[in-house]
N, C-alpha and C positions, 0 to 999 in steps of 0.2 A: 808516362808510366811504361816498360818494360811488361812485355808479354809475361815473364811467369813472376811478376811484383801480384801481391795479393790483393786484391781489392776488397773481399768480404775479412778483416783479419778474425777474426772471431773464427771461424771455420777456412780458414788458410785457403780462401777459393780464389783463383788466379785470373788475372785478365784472362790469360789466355784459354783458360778452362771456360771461363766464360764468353768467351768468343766462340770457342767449339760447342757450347753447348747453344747460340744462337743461330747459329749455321745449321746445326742439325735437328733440331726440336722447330727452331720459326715460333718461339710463341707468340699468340696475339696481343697477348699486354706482358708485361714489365714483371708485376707479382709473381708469375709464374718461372721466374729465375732462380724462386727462394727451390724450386727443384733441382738445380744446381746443386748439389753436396751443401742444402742448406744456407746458402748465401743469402743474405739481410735476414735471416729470422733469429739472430744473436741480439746486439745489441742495436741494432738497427739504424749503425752510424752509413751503412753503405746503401741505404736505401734511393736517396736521390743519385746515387751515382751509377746507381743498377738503371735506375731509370731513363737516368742518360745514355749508357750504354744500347739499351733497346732503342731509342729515340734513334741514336743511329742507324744501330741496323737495319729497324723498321726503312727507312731512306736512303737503304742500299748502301750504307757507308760504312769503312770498318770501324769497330766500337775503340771508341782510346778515352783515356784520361789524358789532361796535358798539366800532370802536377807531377814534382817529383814524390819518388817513394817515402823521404824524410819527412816532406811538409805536410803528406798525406795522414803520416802516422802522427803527428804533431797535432793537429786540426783534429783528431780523433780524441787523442787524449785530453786535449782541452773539451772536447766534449762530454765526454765521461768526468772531468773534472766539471763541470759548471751546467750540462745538461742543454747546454745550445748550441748551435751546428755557426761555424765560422761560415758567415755566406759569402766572404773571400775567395778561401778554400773550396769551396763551389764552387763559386765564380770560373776560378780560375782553373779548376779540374775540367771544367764542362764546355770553358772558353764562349758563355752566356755572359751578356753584360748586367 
């Protein structure tokens, strides 16, 4: 993903907003991203991906996705259409096996 690709699309919150908000807050858990201009408290398709992102940080690492913006949003709609998260699209955003 591209720095200003959105990651929360529900509230248009951006990798990269969210990176500066982890640099300069440090929160100790994940949940408190939804302080972020609201990120994951929409529809709550971004919530493992918020979590990954802290998982990095927390580890000194910088926070990425490794999916493209298209398949991102694709994996989302199929969520919203059928109500369960592509663990692919995980998979593969978070590069977890």
């Amino acid at each position: 993903m591209d720095p200003d690709d959105d990651v929360c699309l529900c509230f248009h919150v951006s990798l990269r907003k969210i990176r500066a908000y982890l640099v300069r807050e440090n929160p100790p858990v994940a949940s408190l991203i939804s302080e972020c201009l609201s990120a994951g408290t929409g529809c709550r398709w971004c919530v493992p991906f918020l979590r990954h992102l802290h998982a990095q940080h927390s580890r000194g690492e910088k926070p990425d996705l490794k999916i493209s913006p298209e398949q991102y949003c694709r994996a989302r709609s199929d969520y919203h259409a059928t109500g369960t998260r592509d663990g692919d699209a995980v998979r593969e955003a978070t590069g977890r096996p």
